[in-house]
SEGU-767285 format. One record per residue (C-alpha): residue in three letters; x, y, z. Coordinates in steps of 0.1 Angstrom, whole numbers. Example, Ala and Ser with C-alpha at 12.3 -4.5 7.8 and 13.67 -1.06 7.14 Angstrom:
<pt><aa>ALA</aa><px>123</px><py>-45</py><pz>78</pz></pt>
<pt><aa>SER</aa><px>137</px><py>-11</py><pz>71</pz></pt>
END
This chain:
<pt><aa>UNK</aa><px>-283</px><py>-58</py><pz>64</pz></pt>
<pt><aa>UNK</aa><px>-247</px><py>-74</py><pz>55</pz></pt>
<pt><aa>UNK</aa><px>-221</px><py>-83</py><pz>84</pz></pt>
<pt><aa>UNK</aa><px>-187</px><py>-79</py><pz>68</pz></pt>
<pt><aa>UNK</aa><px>-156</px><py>-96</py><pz>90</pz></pt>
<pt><aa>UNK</aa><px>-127</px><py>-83</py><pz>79</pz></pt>
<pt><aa>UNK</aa><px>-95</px><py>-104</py><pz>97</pz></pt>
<pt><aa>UNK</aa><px>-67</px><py>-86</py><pz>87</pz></pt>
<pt><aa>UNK</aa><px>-30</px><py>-93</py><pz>100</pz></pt>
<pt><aa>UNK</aa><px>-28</px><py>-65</py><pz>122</pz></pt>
<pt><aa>UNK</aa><px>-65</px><py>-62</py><pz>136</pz></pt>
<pt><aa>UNK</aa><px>-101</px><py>-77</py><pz>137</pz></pt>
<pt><aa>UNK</aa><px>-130</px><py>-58</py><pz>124</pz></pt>
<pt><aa>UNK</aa><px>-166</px><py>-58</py><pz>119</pz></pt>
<pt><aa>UNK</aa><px>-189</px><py>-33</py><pz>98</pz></pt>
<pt><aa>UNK</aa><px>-226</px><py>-32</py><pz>92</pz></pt>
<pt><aa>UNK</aa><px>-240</px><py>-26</py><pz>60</pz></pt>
<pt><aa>UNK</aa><px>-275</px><py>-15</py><pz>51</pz></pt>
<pt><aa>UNK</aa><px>-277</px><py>-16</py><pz>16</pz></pt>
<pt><aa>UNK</aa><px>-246</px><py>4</py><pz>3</pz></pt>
<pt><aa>UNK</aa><px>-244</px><py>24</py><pz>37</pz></pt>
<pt><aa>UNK</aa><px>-224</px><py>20</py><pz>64</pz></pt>
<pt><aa>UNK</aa><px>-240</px><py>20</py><pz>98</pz></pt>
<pt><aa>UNK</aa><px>-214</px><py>9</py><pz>123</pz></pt>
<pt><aa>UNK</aa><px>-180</px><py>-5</py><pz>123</pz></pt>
<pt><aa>UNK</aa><px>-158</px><py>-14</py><pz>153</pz></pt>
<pt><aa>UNK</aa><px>-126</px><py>-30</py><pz>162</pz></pt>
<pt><aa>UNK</aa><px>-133</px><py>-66</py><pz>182</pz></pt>
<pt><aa>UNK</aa><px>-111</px><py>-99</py><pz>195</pz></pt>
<pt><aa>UNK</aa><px>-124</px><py>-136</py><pz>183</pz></pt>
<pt><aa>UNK</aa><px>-129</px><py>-144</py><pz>222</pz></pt>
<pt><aa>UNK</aa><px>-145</px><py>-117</py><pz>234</pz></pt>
<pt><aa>UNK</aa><px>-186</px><py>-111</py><pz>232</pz></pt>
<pt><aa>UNK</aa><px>-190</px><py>-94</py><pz>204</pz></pt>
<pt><aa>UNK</aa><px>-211</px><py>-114</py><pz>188</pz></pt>
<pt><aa>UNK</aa><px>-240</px><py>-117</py><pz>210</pz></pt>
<pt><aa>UNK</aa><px>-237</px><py>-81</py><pz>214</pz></pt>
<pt><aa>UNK</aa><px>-242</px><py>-79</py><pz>171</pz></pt>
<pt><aa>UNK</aa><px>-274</px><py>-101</py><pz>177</pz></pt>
<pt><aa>UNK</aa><px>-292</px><py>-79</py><pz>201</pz></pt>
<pt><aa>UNK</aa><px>-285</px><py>-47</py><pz>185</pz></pt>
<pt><aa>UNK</aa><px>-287</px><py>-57</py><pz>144</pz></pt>
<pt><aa>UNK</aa><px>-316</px><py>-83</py><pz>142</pz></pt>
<pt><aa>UNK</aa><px>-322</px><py>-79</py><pz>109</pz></pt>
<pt><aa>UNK</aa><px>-284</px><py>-92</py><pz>95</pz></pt>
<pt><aa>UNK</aa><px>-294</px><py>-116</py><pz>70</pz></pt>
<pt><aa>UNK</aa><px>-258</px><py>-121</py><pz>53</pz></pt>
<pt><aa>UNK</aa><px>-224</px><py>-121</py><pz>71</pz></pt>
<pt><aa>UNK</aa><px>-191</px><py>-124</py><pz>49</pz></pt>
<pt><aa>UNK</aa><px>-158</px><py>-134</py><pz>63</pz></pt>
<pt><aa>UNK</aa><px>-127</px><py>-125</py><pz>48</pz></pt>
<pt><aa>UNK</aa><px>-96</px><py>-141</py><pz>69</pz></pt>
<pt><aa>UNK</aa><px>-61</px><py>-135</py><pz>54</pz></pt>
<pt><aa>UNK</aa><px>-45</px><py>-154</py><pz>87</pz></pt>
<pt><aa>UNK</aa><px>-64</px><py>-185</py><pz>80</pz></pt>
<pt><aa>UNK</aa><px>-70</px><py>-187</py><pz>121</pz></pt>
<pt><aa>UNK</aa><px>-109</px><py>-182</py><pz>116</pz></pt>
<pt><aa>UNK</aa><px>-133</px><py>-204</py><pz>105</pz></pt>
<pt><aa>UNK</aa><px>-169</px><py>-201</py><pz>87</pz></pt>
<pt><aa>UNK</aa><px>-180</px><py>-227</py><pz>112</pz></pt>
<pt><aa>UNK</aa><px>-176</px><py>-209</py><pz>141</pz></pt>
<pt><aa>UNK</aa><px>-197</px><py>-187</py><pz>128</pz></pt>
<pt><aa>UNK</aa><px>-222</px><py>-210</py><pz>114</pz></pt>
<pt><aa>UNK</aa><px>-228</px><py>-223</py><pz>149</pz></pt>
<pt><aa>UNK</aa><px>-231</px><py>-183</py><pz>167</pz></pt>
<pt><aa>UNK</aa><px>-254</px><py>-170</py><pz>142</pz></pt>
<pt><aa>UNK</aa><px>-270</px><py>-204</py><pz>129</pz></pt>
<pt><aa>UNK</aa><px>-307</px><py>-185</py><pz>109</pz></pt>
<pt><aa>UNK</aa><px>-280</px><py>-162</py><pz>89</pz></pt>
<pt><aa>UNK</aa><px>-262</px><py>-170</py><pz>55</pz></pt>
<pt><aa>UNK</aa><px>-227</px><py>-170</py><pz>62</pz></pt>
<pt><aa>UNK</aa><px>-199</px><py>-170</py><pz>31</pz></pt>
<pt><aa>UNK</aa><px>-164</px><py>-167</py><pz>27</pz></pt>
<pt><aa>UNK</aa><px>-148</px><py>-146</py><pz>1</pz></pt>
<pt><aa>UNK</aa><px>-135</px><py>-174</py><pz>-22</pz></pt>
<pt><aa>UNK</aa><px>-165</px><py>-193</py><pz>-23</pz></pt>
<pt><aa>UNK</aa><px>-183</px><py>-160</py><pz>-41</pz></pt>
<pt><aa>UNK</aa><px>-182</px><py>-151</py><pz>-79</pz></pt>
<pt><aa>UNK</aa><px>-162</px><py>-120</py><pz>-85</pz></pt>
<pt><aa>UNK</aa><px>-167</px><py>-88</py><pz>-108</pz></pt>
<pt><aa>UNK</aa><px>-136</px><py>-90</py><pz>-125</pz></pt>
<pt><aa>UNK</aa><px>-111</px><py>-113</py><pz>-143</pz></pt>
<pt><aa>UNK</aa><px>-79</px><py>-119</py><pz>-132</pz></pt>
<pt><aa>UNK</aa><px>-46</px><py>-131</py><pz>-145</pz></pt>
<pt><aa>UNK</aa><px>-30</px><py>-137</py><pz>-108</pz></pt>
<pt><aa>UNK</aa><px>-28</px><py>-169</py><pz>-92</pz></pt>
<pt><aa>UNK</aa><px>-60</px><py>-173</py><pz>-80</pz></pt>
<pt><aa>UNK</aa><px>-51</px><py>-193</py><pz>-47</pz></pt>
<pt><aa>UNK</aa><px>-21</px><py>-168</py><pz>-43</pz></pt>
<pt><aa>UNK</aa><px>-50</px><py>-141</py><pz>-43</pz></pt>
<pt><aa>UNK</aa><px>-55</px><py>-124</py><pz>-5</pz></pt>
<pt><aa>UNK</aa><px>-97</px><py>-122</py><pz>5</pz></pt>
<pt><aa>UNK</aa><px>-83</px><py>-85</py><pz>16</pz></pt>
<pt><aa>UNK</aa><px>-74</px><py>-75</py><pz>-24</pz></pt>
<pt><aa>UNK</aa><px>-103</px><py>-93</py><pz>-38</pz></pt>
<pt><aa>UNK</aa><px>-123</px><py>-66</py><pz>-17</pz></pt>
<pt><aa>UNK</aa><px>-102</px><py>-40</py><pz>-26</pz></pt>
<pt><aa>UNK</aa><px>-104</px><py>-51</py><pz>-66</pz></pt>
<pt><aa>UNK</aa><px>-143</px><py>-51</py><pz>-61</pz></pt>
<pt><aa>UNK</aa><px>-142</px><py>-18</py><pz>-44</pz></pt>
<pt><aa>UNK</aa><px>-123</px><py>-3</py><pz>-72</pz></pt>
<pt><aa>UNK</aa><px>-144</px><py>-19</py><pz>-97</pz></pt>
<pt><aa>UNK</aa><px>-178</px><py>-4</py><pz>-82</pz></pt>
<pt><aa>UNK</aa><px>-166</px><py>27</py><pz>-76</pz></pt>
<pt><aa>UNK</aa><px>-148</px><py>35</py><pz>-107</pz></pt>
<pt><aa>UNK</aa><px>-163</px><py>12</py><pz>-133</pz></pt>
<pt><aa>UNK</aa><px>-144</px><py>14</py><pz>-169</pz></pt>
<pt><aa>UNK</aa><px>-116</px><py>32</py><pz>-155</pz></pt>
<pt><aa>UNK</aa><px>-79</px><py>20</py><pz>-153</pz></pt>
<pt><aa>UNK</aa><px>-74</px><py>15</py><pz>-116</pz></pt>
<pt><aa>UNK</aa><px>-44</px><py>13</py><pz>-94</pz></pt>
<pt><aa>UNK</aa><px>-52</px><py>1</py><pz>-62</pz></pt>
<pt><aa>UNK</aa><px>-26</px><py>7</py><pz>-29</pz></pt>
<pt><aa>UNK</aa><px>-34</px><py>-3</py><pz>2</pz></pt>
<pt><aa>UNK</aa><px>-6</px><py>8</py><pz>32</pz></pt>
<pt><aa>UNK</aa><px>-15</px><py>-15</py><pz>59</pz></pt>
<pt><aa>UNK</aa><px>6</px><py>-45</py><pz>72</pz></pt>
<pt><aa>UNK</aa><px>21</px><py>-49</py><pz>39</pz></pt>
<pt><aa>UNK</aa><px>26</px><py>-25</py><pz>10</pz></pt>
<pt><aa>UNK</aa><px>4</px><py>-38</py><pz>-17</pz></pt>
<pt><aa>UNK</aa><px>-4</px><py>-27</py><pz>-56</pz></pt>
<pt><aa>UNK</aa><px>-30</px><py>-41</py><pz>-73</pz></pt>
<pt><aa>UNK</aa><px>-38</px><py>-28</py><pz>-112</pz></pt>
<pt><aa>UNK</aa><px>-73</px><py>-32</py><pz>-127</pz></pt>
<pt><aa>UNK</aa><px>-81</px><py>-22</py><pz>-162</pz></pt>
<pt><aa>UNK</aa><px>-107</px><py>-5</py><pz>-177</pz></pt>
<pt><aa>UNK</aa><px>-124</px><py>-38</py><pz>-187</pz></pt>
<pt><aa>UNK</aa><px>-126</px><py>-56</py><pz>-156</pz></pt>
<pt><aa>UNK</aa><px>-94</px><py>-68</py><pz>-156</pz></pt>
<pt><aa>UNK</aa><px>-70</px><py>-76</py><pz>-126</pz></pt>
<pt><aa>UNK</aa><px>-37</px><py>-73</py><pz>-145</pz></pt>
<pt><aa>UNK</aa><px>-17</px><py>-85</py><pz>-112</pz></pt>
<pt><aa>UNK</aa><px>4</px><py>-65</py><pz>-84</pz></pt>
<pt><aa>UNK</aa><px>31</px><py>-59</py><pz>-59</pz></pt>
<pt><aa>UNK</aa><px>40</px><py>-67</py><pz>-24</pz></pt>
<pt><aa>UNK</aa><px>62</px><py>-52</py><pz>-5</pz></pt>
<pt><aa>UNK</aa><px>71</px><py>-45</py><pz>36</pz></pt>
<pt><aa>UNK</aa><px>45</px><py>-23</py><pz>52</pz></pt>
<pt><aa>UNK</aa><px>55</px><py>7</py><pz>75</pz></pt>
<pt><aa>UNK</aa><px>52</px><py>-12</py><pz>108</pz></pt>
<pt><aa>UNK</aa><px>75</px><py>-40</py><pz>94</pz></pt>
<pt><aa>UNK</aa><px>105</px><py>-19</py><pz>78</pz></pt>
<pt><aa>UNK</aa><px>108</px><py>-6</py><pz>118</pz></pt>
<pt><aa>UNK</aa><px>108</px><py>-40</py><pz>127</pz></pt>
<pt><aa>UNK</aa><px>135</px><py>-52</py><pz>106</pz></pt>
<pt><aa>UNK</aa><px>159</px><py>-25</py><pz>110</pz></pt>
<pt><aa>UNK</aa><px>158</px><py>-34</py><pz>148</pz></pt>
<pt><aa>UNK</aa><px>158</px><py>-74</py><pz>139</pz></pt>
<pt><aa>UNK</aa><px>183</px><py>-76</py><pz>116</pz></pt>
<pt><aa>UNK</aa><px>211</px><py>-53</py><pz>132</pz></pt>
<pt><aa>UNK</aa><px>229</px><py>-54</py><pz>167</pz></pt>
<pt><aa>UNK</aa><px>222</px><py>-20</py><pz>175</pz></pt>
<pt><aa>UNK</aa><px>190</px><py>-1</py><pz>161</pz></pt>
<pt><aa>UNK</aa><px>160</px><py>6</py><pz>183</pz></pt>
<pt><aa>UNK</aa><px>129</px><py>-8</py><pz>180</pz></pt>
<pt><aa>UNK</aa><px>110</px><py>30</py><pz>177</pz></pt>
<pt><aa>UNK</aa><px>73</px><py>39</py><pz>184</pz></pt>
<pt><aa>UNK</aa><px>68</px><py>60</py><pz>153</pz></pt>
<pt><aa>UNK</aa><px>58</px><py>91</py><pz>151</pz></pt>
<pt><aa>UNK</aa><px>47</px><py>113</py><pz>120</pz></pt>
<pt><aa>UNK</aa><px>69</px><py>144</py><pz>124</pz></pt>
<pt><aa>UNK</aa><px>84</px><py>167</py><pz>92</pz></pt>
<pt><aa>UNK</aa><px>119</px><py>164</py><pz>91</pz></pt>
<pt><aa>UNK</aa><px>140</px><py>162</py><pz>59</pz></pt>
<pt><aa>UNK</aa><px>170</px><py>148</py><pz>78</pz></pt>
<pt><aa>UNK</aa><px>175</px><py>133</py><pz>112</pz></pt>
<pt><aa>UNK</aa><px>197</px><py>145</py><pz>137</pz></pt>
<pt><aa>UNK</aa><px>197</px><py>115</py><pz>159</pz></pt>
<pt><aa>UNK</aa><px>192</px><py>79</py><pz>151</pz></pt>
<pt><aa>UNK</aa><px>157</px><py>72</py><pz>161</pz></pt>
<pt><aa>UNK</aa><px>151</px><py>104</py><pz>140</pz></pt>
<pt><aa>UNK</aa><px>172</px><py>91</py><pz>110</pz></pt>
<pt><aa>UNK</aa><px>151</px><py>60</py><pz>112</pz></pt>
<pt><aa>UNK</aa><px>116</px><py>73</py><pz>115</pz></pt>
<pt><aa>UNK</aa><px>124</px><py>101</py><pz>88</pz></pt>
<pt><aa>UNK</aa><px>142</px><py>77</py><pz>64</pz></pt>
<pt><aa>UNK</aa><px>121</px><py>51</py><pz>68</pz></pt>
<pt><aa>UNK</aa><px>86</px><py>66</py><pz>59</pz></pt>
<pt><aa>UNK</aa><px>105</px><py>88</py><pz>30</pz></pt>
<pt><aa>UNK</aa><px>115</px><py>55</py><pz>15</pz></pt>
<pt><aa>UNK</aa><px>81</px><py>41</py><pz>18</pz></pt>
<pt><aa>UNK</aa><px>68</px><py>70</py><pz>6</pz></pt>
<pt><aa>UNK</aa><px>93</px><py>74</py><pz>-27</pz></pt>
<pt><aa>UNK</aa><px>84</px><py>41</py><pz>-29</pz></pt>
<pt><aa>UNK</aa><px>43</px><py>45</py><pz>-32</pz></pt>
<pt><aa>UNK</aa><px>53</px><py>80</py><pz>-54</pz></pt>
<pt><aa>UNK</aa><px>79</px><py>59</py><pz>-80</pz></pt>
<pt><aa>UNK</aa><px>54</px><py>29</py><pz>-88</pz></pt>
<pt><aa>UNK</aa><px>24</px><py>55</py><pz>-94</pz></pt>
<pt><aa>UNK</aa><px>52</px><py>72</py><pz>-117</pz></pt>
<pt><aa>UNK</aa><px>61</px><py>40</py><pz>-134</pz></pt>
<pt><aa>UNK</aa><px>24</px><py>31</py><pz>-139</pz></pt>
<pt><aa>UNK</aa><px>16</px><py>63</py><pz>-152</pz></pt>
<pt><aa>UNK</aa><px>40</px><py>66</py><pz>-181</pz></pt>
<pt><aa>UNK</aa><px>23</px><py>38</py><pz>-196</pz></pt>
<pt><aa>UNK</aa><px>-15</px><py>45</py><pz>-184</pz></pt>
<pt><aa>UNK</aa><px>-18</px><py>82</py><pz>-183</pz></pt>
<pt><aa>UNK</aa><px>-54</px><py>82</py><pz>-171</pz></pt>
<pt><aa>UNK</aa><px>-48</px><py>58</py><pz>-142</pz></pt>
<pt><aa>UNK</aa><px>-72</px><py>62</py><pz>-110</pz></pt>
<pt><aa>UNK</aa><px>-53</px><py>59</py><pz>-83</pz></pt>
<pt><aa>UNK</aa><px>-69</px><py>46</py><pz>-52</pz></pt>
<pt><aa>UNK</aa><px>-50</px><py>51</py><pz>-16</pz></pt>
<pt><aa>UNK</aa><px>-60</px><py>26</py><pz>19</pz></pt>
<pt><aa>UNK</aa><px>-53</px><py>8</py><pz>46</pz></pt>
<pt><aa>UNK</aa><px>-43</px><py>13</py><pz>83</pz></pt>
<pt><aa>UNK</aa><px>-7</px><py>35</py><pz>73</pz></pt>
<pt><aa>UNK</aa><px>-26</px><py>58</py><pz>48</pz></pt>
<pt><aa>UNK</aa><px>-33</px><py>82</py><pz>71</pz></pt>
<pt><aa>UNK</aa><px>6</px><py>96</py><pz>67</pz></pt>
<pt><aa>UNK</aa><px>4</px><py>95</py><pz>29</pz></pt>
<pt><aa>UNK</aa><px>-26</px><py>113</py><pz>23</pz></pt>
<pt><aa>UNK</aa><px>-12</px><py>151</py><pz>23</pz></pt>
<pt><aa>UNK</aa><px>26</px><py>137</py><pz>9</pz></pt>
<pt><aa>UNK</aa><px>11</px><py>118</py><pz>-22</pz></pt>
<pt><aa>UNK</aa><px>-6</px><py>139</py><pz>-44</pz></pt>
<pt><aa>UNK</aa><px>-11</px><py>125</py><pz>-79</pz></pt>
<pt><aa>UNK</aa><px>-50</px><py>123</py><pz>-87</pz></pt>
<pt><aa>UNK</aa><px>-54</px><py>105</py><pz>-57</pz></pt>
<pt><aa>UNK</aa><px>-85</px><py>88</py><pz>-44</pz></pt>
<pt><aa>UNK</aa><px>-87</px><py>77</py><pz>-8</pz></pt>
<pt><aa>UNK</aa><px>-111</px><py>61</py><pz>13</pz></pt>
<pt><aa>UNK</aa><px>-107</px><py>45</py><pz>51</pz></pt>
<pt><aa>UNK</aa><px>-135</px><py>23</py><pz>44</pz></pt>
<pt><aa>UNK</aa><px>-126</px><py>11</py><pz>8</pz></pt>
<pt><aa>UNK</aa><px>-119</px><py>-24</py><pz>12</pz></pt>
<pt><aa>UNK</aa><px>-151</px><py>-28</py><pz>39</pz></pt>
<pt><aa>UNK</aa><px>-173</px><py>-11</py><pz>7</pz></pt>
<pt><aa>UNK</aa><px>-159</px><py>-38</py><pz>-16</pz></pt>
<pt><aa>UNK</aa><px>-167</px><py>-65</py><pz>5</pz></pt>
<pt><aa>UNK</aa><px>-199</px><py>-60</py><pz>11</pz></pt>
<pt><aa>UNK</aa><px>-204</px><py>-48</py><pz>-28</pz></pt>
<pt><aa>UNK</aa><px>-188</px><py>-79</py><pz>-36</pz></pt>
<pt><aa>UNK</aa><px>-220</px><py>-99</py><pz>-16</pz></pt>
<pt><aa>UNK</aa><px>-243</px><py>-76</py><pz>-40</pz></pt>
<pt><aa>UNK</aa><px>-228</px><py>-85</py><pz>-74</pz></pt>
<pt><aa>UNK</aa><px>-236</px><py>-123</py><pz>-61</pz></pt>
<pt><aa>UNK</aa><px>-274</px><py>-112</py><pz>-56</pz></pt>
<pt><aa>UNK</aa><px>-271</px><py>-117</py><pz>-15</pz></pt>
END
């Protein structure tokens, strides 16, 4: 059994891998007791994996809680792919996703997007290779900056309604807000595909949930994708 910590920017997580299936996942705080509540219900976790994009949480806390286990960091692992990216600049949260990809749709020409805190694009070719990607604002943050950076736009509680046009201003900013992040998503698939034709395209993340039935271009989308990765990414290093 494989413990996979995912720390994203947003939430905490946990998920509990036997083999390539997933057996539990939930959604936890550093300081509460989750993990003496891990020890007496999954004995048998021999490997635990933390992947920490904040950089607030430390191997060696775990090290000391669960201290007969193997406990790694994403970095410190080989990976199933090249890449031509910086490698520091490289986020624990894409090298799942990359590894994901690469497992689930091996010698295909990948594009990777994952709609959670930030809007990311990551592009993996047919031979293994991370060719690079994007970063934009996720959906939670263009909100945020709207109301940040003027004197008098609300800070609004979205909600995923149809409109094609608002007729008030929280509705002109929910509606033209997730249609721009949508065209957005739409127009980079678009630009990728003109030169890949073929290209798997591969949706996630936290925000994917609005995109699902809006974005339809061979689309493959999983909730648990970058979870899968990580704990495929402890079985390409034999663990």
């Amino acid at each position: 059994m494989n413990l996979i910590i995912d720390c994203g920017n947003t939430n905490l997580k946990y998920f509990i891998f036997k083999d390539d299936r997933l057996v539990f996942k939930n959604l936890f705080k550093w300081e509460d007791d989750w993990k003496s509540k891990i020890k007496k219900n999954f004995p048998d976790i021999k490997n635990i994996l933390l992947s920490d994009v904040t950089g607030k949480y430390h191997k060696v806390d775990l090290e000391k809680n669960f201290p007969n286990k193997k406990v790694y960091e994403v970095k410190a692992l080989d990976f199933p792919f090249k890449t031509n990216y910086n490698y520091e600049n490289l986020g624990d949260d894409r090298i799942g996703l990359i590894t994901a990809a690469i497992n689930k749709f091996p010698k295909e020409d990948c594009l990777v997007i994952d709609a959670g805190s930030c809007l990311t694009f990551d592009l993996i070719s047919s031979k293994s290779v991370h060719e690079g990607g994007l970063i934009s604002p996720g959906l939670l943050i263009r909100f945020k900056i709207l109301n940040q950076y003027t004197s008098s736009l609300p800070l609004i509680d979205f909600k995923d309604k149809k409109m094609e046009i608002g007729n008030n201003t929280k509705n002109s900013i929910q509606t033209g807000t997730l249609e721009g992040f949508i065209f957005e998503i739409k127009g980079q698939i678009e630009k990728f595909k003109r030169k890949i034709p073929n290209l798997r395209v591969v949706l996630t993340g936290g925000d994917a949930k609005y995109l699902y039935k809006r974005i339809k271009n061979s689309i493959f989308a999983e909730q648990e994708f970058l979870a899968s990765g990580l704990n495929n990414l402890l079985k390409c290093n034999k663990l």
